[in-house]
Each structure stands twice: as C-alpha cells, then as structure tokens.
C-alpha positions, 0 to 999 in steps of 0.5 A: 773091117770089110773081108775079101777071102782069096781061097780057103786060107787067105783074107785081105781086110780093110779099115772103113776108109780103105787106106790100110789093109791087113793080108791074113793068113788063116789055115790054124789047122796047119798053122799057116804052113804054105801049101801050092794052093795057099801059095796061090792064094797069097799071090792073087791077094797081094795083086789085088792089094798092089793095084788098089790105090786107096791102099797106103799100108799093108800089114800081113798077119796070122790067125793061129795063136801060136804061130806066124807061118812054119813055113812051107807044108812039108805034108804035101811036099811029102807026096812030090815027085820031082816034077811036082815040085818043079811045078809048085815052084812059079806059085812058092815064088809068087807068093813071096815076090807078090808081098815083096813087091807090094807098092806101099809100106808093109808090116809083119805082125808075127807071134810065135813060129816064123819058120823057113817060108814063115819068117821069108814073108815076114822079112818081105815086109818093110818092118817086122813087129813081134811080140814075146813069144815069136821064134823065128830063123831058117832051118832049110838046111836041116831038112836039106834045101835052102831058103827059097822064098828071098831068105839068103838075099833078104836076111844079109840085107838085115843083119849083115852077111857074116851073121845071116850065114851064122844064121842059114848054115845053123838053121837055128831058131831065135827068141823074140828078144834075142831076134829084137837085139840082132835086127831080125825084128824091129820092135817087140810088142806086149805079149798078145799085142803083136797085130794091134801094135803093127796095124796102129803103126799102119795107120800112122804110116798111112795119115802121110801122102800116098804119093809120097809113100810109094815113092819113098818105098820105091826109093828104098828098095830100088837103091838097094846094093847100089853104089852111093852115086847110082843111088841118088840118081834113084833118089833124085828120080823118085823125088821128081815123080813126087815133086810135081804131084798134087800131093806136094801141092796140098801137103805144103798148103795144109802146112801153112795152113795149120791143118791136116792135109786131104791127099788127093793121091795124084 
C-alpha cells in the first residue's frame, strides 16, 4: 500500500490499484484521542479522499491495539478558555462531516475503546466492523457536554430514538457483543481481525460500478428522515444519474457476456 500522511497522526492508505483506501488514525500515544490538529487532519484527508475518483470504499482505522479513538483530547481541552473552545469547533466539525460526507462507501474497523468522538466517527461511516474487545457509547454527559460530532442525530438513526437516549442520558459504555445485539455495530470479527475483515468487505464492495456506488450512497443518505413519497423522487433522481452511464452500459454487456466488468467509472 502506498502512504500519504496528513500531519503527525493521520494516514490515508491505498491498494495498488487505487480503489480502496484506508483513513488511519495513528496518535498511539494518546490512543487516538482528537486534538484541534488531529481535527484538522482528518478533515484535510477526508478531502482529499472525497475528490479522488478511483476511490470506491473507504475504511477508516486505528493504529493503537487497544483502542479505536476515546474520543476528543480533554488534555488539551483542559487549558481552553471559552474562546479557545469557540475556535476549535469549525475543525471538531470538520473532521466528523469530512468522514461523514465521503462520496463512497465506508467501513469502521473499530477494536477496543470507541468513546464519545471515538465512536462519532465510527457511526459516520456506513458499516461498522468490530472485533471482541470494542467498548463503545457516548459518555459526553458525564463530563458535562453533549455528543457533538453527529451522535445525537446519527445513533437514533441506528438504534431508534427511545434506545439512543438510553444510551446518551446514561452515557454508559457497551461490549462488543451486547453493541452487535443493539445494532450499534454491524458485525463482529475474530479478536484481532476487526481491520482485515472490513478492508476485505472493501474490496468486495468496491469490485462494483463506482458510478453505482456513489450514486446508491447518495440515495441512502439523502432519503433519510423523508417521507416515503419524497424518498423515491430521491431514488428516481440517483437512478437517471446512473441510468445512462458508461457503467450501465458496460455492467449489462459483461453480464451477457459472462465476464467481469471493466467500469469506466463515467
């Protein structure tokens, strides 16, 4: 895999042929805990991933053996004054919106701690792989904030909204296999495997049309919280973008033609 480093504690990753990628948080010191520069630096990598287009998944990981991210770096945080905090927070929401709004599908290889800002990122993604020791929930209340970095809006969207504010107003933390049985993860890997299951789900997901991928993504996020009517004008839109593409064309003939397709991405 080639290596772009975005600041100190920030990779991207990609496969030789460029079509999957892999977001890495890599500050083991602080166990991924988010600082304004880490902040920073997710969000610069996050735009550079969204305006490649050979990219067609995305999977966001962590360096540290025990933990995914804890969250937010309340070392720093500590010195704030009011205004600094003020400041700090166009680059908190930067980091979470850039993952968030990645064109392409993306994957959460979380082991160990997922906390607070931690487990934000990981519900940014579409899909969340974990292995048998993750630990994950939002504890903002007890230290006397909210979720800030999507969790009161992107968790309901999971779990429901009666057992996403069981889940906020307790701040309590969930073991991997109790999160697998609430839907706060979506599969559960072999201990220590967590990162090579979600990049091989990567790779499966991204063998399809890229065209069709962002497109679907598209779909799926915008129809969100719509009505059922609205939603399907949304679908129907996403489908002409996909309807006409050099994609369709080439998807259909290597069907008929019993081979894999070549995707001209267009």
């Amino acid at each position: 895999m080639g290596e772009e480093r975005f600041g100190e504690w920030v990779a991207v990753r990609r496969e030789p042929d460029g079509h999957v990628a892999e977001l890495v948080l890599d500050r083991p010191k602080a166990m991924n805990a988010v600082s304004t520069e880490m902040a920073r630096n997710i969000g610069d990598a996050c735009a550079a991933l969204a305006a490649d287009r050979r990219v067609r998944a995305v999977v966001l990981s962590s360096t540290h053996e025990r933990a995914f991210c804890v969250g937010a770096d309340l070392k720093e945080r500590n010195s704030f004054s009011d205004a600094d905090l003020s400041r700090q927070r166009p680059y908190a929401r930067a980091a979470y919106t850039g993952v968030l709004e990645l064109p392409v599908p993306t994957i959460a290889a979380v082991h160990g701690f997922a906390l607070g800002g931690g487990f934000e990122l990981a519900l940014s993604c579409d899909l969340i792989v974990a292995d048998p020791t993750a630990v994950v929930g939002l504890p903002e209340v007890s230290v006397g904030v909210i979720p800030g970095g999507g969790g009161t809006q992107l968790l309901p969207r999971r779990v429901g909204a009666a057992r996403a504010a069981e889940l906020i107003f307790t701040a309590r933390r969930v073991e991997a296999e109790e999160a697998r049985e609430l839907g706060l993860v979506d599969r559960l890997a072999a201990r220590g495997e967590d990162r090579a299951e979600a990049l091989e789900l990567a790779r499966r997901i991204a063998a399809n049309s890229p065209v069709g991928l962002r497109a679907a993504k598209r779909a799926l996020r915008t129809g969100w919280g719509m009505d059922l009517r609205a939603g399907l004008e949304v679908e129907d839109a996403a489908w002409r973008s996909v309807a006409f593409s050099g994609d369709r064309a080439e998807g259909v003939a290597a069907f008929n033609e019993k081979r894999a397709p070549r995707w001209p991405g267009e």
